[in-house]
Backbone of each chain as ProteinMPNN parsed JSONL, in Angstrom:
{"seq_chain_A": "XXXXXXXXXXXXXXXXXXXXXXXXXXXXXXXXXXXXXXXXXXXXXXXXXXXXXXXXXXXXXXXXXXXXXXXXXXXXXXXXXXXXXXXXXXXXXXXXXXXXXXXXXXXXXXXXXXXXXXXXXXXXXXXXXXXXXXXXXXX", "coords_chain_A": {"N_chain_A": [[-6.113, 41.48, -19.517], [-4.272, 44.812, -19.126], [-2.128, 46.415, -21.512], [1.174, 46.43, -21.679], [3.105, 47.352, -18.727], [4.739, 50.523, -18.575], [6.732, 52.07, -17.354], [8.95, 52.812, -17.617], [9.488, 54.686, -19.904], [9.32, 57.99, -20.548], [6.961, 59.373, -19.047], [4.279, 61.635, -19.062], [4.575, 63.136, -16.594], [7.606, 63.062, -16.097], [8.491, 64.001, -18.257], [7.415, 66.559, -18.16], [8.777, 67.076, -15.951], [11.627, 67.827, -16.637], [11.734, 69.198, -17.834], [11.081, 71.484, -16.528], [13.555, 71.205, -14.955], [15.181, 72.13, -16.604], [14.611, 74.877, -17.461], [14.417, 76.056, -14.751], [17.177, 75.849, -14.545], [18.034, 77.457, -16.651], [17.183, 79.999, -16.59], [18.087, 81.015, -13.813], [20.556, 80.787, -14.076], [20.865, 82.778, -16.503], [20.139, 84.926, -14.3], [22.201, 85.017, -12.463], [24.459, 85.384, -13.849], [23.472, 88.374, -14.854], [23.288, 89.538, -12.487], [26.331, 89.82, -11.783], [27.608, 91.328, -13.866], [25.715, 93.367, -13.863], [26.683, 94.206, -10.99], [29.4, 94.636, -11.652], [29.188, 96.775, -13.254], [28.577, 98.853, -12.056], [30.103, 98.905, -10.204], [32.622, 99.753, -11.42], [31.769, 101.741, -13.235], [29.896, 103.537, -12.435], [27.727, 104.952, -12.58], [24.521, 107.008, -13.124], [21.483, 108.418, -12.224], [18.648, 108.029, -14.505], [19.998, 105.82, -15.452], [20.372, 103.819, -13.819], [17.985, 103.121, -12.695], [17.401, 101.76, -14.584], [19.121, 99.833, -14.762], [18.089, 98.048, -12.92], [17.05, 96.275, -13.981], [18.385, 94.032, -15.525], [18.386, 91.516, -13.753], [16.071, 91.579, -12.6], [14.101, 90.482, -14.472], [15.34, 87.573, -15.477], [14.683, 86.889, -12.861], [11.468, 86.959, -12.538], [10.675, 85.136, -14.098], [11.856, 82.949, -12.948], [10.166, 82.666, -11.354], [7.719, 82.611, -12.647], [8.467, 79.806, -13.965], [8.865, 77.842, -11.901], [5.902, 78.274, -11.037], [4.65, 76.966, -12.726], [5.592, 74.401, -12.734], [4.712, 73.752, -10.62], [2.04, 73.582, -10.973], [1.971, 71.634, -12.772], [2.56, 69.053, -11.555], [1.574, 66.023, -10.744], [-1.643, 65.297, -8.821], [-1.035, 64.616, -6.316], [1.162, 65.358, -5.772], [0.707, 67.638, -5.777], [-1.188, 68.723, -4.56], [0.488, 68.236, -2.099], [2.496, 69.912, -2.137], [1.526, 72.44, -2.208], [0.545, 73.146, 0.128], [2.496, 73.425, 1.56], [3.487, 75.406, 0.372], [1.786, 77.226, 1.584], [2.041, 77.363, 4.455], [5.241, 78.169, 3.887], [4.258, 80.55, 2.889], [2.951, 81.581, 4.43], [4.372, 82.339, 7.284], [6.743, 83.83, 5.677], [5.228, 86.4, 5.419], [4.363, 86.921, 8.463], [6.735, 87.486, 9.364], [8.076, 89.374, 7.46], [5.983, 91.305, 7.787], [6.354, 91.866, 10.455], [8.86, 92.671, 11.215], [8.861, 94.051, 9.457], [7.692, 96.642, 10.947], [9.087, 97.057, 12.943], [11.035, 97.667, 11.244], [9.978, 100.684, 11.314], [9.268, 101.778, 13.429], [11.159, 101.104, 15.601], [13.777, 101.356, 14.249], [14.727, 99.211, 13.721], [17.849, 97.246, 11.94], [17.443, 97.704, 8.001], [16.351, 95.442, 6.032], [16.933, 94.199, 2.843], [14.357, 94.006, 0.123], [14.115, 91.903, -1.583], [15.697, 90.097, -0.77], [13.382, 88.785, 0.277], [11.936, 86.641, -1.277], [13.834, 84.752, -1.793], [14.011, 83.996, 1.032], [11.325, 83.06, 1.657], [11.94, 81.383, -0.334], [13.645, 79.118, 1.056], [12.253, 78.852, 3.345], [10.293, 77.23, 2.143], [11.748, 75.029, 1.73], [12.302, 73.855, 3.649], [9.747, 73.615, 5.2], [9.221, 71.071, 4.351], [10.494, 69.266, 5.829], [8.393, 68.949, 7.794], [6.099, 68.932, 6.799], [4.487, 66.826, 5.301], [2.152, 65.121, 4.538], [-0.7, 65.31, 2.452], [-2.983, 65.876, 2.805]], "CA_chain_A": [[-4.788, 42.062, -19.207], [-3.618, 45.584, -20.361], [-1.027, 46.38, -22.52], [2.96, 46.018, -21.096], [3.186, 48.604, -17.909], [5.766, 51.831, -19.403], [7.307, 52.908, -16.65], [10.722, 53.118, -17.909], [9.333, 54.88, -20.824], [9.251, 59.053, -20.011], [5.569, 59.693, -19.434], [4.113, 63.588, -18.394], [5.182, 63.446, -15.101], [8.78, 63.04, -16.161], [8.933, 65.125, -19.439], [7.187, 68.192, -16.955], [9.595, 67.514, -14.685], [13.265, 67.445, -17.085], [11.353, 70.731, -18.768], [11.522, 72.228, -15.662], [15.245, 71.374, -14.169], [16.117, 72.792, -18.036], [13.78, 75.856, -17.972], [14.504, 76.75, -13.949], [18.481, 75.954, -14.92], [18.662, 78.561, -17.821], [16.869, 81.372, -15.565], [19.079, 80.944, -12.992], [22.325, 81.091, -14.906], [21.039, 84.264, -16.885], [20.205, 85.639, -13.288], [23.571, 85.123, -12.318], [25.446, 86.509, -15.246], [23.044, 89.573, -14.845], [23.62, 90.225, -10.947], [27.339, 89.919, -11.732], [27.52, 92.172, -14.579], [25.096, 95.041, -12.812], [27.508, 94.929, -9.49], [30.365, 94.926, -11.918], [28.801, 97.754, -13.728], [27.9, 99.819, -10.466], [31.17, 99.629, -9.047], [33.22, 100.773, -12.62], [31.087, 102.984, -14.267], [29.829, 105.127, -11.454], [26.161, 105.335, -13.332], [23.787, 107.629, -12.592], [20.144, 108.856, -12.97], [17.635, 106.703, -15.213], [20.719, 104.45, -15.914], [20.192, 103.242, -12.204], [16.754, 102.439, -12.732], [17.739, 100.832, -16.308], [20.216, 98.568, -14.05], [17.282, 96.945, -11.867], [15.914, 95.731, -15.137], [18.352, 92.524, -15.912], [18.525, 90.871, -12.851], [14.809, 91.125, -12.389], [13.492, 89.65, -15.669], [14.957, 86.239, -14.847], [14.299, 86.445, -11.6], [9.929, 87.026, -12.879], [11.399, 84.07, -14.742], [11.937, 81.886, -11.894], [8.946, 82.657, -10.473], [7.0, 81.942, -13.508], [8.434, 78.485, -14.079], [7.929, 77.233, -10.536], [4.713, 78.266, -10.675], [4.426, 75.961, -13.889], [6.219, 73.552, -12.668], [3.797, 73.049, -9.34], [0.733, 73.585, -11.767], [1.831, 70.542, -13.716], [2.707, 67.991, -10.46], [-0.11, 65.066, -10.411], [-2.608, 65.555, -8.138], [-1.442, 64.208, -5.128], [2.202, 66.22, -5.305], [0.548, 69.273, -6.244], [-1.889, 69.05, -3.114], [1.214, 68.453, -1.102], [3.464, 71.396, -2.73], [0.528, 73.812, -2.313], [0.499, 72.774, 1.51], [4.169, 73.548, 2.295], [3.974, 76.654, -0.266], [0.912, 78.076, 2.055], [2.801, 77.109, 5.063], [5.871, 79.269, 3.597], [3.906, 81.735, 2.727], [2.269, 82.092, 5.736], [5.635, 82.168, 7.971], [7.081, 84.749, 5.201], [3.815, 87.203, 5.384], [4.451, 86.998, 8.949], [8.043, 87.808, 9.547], [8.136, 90.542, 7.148], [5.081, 92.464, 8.818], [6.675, 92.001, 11.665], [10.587, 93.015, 10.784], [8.642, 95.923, 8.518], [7.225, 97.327, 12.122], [10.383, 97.1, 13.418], [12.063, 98.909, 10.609], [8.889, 101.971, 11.37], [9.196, 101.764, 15.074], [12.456, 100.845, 16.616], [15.015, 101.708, 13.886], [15.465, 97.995, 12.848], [18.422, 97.31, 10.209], [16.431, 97.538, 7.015], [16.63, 94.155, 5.137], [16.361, 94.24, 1.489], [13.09, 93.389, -0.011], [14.943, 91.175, -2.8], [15.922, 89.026, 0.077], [11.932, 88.111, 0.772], [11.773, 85.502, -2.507], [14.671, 84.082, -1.358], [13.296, 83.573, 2.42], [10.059, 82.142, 1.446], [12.02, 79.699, -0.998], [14.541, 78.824, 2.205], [10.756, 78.335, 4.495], [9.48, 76.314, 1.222], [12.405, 73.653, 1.333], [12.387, 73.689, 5.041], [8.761, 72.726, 5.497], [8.823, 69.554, 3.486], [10.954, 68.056, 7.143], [7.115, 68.851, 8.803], [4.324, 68.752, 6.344], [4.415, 65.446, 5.042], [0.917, 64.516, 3.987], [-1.59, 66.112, 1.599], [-5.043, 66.384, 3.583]], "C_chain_A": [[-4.557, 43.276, -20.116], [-2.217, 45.527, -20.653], [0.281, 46.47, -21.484], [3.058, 47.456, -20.223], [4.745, 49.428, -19.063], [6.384, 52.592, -18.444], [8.235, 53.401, -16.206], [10.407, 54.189, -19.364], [9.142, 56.612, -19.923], [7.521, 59.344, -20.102], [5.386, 61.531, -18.987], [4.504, 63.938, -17.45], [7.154, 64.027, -15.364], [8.772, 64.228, -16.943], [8.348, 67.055, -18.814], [8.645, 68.049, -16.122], [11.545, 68.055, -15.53], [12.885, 68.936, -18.003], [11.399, 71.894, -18.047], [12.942, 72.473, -14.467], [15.34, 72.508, -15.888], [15.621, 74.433, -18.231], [14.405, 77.209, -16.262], [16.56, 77.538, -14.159], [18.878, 77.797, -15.607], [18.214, 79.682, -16.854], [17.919, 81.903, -14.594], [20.258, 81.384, -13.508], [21.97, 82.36, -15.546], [20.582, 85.3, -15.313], [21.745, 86.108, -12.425], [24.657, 85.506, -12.802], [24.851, 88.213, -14.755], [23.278, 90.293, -13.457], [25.218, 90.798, -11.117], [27.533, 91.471, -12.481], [26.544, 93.47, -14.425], [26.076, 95.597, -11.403], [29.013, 95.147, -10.296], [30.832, 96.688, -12.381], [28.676, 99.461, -12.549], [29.209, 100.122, -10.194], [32.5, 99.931, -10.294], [33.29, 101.439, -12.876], [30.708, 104.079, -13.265], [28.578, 105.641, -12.309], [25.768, 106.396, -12.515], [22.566, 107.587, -12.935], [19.113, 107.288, -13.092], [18.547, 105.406, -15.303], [20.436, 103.565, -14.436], [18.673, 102.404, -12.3], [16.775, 100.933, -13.703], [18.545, 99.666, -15.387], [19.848, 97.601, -13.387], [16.767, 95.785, -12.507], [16.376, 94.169, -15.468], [18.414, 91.397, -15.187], [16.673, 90.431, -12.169], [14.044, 90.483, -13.35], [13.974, 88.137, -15.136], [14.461, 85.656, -13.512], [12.421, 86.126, -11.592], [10.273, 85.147, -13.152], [11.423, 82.683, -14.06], [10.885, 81.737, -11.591], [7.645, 81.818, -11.039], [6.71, 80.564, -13.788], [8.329, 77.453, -12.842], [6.89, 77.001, -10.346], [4.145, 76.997, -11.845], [4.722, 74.985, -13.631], [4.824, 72.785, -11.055], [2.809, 72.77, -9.803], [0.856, 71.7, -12.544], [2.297, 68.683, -13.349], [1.649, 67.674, -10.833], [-0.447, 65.842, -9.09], [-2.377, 65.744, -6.729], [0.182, 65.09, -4.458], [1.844, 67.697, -5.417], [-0.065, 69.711, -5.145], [-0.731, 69.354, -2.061], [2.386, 69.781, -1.121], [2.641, 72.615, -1.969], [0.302, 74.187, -0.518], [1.784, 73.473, 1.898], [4.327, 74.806, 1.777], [3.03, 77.593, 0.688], [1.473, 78.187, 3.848], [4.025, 78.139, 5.325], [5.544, 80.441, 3.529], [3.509, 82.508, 4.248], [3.61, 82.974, 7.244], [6.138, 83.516, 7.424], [6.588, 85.976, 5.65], [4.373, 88.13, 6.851], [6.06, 88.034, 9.643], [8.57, 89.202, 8.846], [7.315, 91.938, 7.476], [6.068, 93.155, 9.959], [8.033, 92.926, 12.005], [10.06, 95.054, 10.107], [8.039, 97.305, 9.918], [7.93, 97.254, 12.648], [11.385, 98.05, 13.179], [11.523, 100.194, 11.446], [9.336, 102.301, 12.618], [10.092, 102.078, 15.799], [13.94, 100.91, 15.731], [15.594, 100.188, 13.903], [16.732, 98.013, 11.668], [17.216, 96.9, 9.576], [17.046, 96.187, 6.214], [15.757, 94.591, 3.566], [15.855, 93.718, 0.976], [13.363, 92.335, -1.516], [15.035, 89.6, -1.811], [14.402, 87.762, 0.531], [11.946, 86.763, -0.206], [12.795, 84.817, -1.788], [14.472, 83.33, 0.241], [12.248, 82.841, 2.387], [10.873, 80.941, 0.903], [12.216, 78.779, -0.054], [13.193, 77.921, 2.914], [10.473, 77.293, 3.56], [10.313, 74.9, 1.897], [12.164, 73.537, 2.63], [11.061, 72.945, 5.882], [8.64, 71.455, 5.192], [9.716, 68.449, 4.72], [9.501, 67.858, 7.834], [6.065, 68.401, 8.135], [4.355, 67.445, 5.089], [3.059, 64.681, 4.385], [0.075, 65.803, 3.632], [-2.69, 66.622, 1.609], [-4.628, 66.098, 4.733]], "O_chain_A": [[-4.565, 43.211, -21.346], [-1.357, 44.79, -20.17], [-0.027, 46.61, -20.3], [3.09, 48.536, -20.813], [5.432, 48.925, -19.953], [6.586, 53.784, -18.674], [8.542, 54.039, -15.199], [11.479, 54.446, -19.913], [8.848, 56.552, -18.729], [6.952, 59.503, -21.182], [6.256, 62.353, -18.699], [4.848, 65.111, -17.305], [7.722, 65.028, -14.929], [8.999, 65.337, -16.46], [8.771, 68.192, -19.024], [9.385, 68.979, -15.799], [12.442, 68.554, -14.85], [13.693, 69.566, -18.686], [11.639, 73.015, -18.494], [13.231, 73.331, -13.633], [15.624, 73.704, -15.822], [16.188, 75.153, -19.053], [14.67, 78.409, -16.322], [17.064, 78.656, -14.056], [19.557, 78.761, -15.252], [19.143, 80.287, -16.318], [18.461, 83.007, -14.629], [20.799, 82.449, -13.21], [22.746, 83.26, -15.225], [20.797, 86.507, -15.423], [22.145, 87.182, -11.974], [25.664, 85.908, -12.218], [25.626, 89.093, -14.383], [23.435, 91.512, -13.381], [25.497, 91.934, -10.734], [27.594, 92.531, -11.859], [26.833, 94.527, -14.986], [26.212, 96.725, -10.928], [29.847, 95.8, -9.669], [31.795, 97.431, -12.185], [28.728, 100.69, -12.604], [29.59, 101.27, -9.968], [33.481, 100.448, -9.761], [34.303, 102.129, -12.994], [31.115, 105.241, -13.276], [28.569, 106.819, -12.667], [26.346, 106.753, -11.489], [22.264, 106.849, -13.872], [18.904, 106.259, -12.45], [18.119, 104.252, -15.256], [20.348, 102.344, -14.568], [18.459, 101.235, -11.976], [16.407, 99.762, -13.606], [18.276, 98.493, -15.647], [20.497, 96.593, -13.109], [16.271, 94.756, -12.047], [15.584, 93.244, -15.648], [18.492, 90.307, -15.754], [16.25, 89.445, -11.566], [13.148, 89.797, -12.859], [13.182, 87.486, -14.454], [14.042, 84.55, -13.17], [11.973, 85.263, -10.838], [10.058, 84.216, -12.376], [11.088, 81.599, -14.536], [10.467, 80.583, -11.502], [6.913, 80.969, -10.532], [5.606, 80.027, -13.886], [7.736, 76.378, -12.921], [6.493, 76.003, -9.744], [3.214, 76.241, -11.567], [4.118, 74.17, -14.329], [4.378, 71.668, -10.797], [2.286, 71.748, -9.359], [-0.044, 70.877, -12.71], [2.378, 67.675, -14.051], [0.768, 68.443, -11.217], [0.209, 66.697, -8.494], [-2.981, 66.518, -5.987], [0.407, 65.38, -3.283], [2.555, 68.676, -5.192], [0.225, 70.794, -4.636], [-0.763, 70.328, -1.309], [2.908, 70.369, -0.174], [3.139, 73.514, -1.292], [-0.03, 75.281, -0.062], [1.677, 74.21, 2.878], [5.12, 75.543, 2.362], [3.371, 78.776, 0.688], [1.203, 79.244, 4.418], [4.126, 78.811, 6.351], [6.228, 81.373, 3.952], [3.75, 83.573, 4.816], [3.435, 84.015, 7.877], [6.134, 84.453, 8.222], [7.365, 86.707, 6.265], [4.702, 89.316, 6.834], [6.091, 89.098, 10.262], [9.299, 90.002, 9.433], [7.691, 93.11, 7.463], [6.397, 94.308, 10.239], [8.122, 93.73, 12.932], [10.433, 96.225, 10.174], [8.026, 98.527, 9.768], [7.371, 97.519, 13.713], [12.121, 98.77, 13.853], [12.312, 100.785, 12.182], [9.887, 103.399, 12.692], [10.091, 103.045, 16.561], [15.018, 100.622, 16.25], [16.795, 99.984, 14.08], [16.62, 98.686, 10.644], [16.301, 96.199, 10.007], [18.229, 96.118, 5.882], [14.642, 95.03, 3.284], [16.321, 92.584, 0.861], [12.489, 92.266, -2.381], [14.612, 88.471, -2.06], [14.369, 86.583, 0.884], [11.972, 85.719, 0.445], [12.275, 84.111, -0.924], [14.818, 82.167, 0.448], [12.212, 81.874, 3.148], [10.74, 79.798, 1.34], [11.488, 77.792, 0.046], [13.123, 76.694, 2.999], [10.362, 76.21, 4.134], [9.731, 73.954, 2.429], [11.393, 72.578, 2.651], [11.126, 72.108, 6.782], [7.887, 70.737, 5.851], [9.684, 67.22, 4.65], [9.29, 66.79, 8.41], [5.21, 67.649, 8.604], [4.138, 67.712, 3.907], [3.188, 63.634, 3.751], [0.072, 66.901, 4.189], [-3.283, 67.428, 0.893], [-5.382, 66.188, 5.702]]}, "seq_chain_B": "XXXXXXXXXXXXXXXXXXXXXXXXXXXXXXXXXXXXXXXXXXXXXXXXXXXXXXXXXXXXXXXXXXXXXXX", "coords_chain_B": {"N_chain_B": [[-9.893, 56.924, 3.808], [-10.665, 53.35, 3.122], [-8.557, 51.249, 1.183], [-7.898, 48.447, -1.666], [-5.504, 48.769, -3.591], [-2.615, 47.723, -2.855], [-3.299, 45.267, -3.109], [-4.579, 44.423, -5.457], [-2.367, 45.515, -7.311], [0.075, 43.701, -6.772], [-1.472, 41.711, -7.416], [-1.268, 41.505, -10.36], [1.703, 41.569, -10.353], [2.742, 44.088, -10.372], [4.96, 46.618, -10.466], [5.261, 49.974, -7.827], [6.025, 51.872, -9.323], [5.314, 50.494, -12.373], [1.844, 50.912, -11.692], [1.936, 53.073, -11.826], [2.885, 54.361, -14.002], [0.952, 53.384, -15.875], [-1.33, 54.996, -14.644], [-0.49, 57.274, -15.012], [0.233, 59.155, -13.341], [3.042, 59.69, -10.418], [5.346, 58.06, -8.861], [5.522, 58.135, -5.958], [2.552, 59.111, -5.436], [1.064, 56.717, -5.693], [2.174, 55.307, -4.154], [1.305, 56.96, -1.706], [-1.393, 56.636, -1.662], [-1.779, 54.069, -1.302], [-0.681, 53.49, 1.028], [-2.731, 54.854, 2.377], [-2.646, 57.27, 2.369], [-3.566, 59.367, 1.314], [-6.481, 60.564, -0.565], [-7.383, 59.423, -3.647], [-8.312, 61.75, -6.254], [-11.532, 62.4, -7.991], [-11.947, 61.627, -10.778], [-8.945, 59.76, -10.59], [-9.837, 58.249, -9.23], [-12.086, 56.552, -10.775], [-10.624, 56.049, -13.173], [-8.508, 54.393, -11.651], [-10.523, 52.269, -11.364], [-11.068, 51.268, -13.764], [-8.965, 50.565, -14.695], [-8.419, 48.411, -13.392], [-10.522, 47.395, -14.124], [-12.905, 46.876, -12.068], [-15.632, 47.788, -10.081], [-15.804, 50.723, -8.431], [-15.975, 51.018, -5.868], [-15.444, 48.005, -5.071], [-12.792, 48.61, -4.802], [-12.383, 50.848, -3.352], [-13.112, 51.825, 0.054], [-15.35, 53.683, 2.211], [-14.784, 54.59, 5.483], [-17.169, 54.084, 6.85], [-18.427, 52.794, 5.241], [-17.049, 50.633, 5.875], [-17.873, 49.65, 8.475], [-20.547, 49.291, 8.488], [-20.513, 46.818, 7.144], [-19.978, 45.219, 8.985], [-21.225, 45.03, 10.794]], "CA_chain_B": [[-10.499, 56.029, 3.295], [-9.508, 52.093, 2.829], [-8.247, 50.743, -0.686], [-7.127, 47.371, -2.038], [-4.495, 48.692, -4.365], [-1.516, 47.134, -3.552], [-3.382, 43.659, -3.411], [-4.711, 44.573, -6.664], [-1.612, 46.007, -7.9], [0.541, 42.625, -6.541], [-1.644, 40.18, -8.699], [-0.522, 41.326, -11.449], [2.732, 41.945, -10.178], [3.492, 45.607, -11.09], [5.653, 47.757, -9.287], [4.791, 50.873, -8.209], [6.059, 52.385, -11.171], [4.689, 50.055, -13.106], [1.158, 51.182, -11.764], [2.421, 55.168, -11.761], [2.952, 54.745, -15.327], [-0.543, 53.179, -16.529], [-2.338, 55.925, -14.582], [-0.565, 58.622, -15.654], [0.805, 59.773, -12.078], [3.915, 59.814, -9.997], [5.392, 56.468, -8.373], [4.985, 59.251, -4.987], [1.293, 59.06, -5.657], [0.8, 55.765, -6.026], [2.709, 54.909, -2.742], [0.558, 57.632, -0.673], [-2.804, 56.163, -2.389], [-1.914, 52.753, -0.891], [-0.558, 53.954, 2.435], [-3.949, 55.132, 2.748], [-2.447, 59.154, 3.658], [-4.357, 60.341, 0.368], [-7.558, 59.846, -1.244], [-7.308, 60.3, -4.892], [-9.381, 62.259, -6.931], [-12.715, 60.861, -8.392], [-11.385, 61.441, -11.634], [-8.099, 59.239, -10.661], [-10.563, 56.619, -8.857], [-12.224, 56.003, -11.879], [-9.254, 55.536, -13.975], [-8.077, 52.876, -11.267], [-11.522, 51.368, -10.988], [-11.126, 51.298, -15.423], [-7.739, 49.721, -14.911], [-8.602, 46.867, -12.716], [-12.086, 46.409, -14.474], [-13.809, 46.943, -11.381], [-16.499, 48.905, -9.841], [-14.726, 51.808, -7.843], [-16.94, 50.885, -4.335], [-14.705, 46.769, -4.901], [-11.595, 48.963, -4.902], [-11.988, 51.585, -1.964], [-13.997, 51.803, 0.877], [-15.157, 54.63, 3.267], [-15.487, 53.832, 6.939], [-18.54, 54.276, 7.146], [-18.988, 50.955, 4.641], [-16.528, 48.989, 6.456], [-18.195, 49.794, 9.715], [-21.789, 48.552, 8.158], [-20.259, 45.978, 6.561], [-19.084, 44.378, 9.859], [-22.509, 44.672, 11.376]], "C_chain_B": [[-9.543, 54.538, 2.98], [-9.685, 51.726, 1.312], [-7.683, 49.161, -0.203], [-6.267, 47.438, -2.806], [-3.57, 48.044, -4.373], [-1.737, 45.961, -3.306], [-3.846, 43.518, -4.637], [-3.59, 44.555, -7.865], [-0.225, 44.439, -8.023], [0.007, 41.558, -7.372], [-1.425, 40.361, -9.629], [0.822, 41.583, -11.854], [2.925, 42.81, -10.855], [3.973, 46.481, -9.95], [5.012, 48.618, -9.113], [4.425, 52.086, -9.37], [5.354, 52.388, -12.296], [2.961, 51.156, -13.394], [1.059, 52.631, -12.365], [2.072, 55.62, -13.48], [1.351, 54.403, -16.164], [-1.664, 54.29, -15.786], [-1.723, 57.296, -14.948], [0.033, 59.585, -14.241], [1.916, 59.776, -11.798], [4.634, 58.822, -9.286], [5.146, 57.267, -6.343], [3.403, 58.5, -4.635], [0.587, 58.437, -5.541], [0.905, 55.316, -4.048], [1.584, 55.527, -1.769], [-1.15, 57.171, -0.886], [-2.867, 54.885, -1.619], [-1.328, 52.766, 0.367], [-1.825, 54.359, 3.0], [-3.44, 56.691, 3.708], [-3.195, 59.635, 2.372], [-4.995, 59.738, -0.278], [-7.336, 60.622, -2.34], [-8.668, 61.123, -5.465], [-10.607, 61.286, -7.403], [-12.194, 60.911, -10.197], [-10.308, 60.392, -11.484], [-8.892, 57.938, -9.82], [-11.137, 55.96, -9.557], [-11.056, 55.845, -12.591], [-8.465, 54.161, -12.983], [-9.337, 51.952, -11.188], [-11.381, 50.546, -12.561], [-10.048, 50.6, -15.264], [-7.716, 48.757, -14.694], [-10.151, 46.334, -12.956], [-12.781, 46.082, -13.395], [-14.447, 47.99, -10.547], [-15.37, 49.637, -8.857], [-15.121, 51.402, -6.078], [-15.85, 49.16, -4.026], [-13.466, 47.406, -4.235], [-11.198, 49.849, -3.524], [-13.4, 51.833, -1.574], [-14.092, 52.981, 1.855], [-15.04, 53.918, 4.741], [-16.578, 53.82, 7.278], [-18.934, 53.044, 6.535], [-18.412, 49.961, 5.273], [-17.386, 48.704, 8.104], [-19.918, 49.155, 9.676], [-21.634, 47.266, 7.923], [-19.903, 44.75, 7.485], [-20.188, 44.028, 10.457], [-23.594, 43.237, 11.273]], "O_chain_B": [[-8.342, 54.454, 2.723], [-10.632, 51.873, 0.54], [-7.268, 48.744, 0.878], [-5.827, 46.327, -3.105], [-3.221, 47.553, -5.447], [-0.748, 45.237, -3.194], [-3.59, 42.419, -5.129], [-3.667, 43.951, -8.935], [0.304, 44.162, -9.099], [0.68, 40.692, -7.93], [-1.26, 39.318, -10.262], [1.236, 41.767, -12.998], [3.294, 42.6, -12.011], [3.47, 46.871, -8.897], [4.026, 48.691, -9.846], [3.507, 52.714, -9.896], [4.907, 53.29, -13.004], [2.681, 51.816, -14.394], [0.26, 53.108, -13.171], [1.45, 56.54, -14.01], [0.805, 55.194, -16.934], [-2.77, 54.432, -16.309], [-2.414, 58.295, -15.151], [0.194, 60.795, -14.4], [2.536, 59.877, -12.856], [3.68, 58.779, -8.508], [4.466, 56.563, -5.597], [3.181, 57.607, -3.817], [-0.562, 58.808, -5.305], [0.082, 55.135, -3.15], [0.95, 54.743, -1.063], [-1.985, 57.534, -0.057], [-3.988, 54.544, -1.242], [-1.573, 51.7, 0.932], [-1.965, 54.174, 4.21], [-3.632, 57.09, 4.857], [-3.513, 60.797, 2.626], [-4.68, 58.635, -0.723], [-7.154, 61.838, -2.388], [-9.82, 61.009, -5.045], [-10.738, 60.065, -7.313], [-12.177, 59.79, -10.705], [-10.505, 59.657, -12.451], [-8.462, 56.785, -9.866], [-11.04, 54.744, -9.392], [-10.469, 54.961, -11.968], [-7.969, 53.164, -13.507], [-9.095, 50.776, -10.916], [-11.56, 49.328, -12.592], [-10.195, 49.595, -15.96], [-7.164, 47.934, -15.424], [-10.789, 45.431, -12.414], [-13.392, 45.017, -13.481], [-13.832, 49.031, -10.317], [-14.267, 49.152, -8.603], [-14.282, 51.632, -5.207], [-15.465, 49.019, -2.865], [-13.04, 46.884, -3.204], [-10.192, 49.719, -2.827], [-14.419, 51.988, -2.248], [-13.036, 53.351, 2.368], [-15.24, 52.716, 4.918], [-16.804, 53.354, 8.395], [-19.676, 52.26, 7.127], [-18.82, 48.804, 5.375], [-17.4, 47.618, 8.683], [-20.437, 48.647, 10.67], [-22.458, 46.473, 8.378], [-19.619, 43.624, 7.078], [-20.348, 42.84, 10.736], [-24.654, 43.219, 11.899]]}, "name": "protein", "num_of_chains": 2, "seq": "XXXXXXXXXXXXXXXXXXXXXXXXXXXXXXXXXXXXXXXXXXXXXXXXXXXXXXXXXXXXXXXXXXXXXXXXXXXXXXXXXXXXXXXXXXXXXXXXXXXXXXXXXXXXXXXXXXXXXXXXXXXXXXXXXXXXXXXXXXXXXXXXXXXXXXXXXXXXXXXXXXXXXXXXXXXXXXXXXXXXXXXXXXXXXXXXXXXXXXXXXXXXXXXXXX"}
């Protein structure tokens, strides 16, 4: 017999996972301070120039941010959630890839409204959560 | 592929959890391992073959062995 199962005890699975609500959390919230405070900024100040460029800068750092710890966060799923993540993320991707070709030959072509390419991360995530009603198993 | 996990996992009465936690996985993981929708790694088949002190071939079976095996 081994030793006394632990599975009230936080093992790697857990302590990955409570490192990444705390890690995606904080990103998020400084993304959200920083969007605010750039559209507050924009529609005050009446910037110009380089400062415009300078303005893209704090809203995109956490947003890398996000990206980063997701990606850490799927890297450090066991085996058998990481197969199934990677499934639903190729899935998304695939769908995304698609839709923006397609929308971007639209813009070229036929005088599509232009959708802002900010919006794409946000569309893939949307496809991400959305697959996990279809793709259900890991092989 | 077929397994005996959760008749394995039942004699010594351990939840899934239970098991989740002695290999080091997800209670997820465990469940889909003994549903027979995912074959684990051979790294994570040894570690259950090491847990239940038996050869890894006692524990899971291809079809191809159960299909000899019937012969």
């Amino acid at each position: 017999m081994t030793a006394h199962p632990t599975a009230h005890e936080p093992g790697p699975v857990a302590a990955a996972r409570s490192r990444y609500v705390r890690d995606f959390s904080i990103a998020m919230a400084v993304y959200v301070v920083a969007v605010f405070s750039v559209v507050l900024i924009l529609r005050t100040q009446q910037p110009e120039g380089p400062l415009l460029w300078a303005l893209a800068v704090p809203p995109s750092l956490p947003l890398l941010r996000v990206i980063q710890v997701v990606a850490r966060h799927v890297l450090d799923l066991d085996e058998y959630q990481r197969a199934l993540q990677i499934r639903r993320m190729l899935a998304a991707l695939a769908v995304t890839m698609g839709l923006c070709s397609v929308w971007g030959f639209a813009e070229a072509f036929a005088d599509a409204p232009h959708i802002e390419l900010y919006l794409v991360f946000p569309l893939f995530c949307g496809l991400w959560g959305f697959s996990c009603l279809f793709i259900r198993k890991a092989q | 592929m077929k397994n005996r996990l959760r008749v394995l996992r039942a004699e010594r009465a351990w939840s899934q959890a239970d098991l989740a936690a002695h290999l080091g996985v997800s209670r997820q993981t465990v469940n889909a391992i003994e549903v027979e929708k995912y074959d684990p790694s051979l790294p994570l088949a040894f570690k259950i073959a090491r847990l239940f002190a038996l050869p890894i071939e006692r524990i899971f079976s291809d079809d191809d062995a159960v299909a000899s095996a019937a012969e």
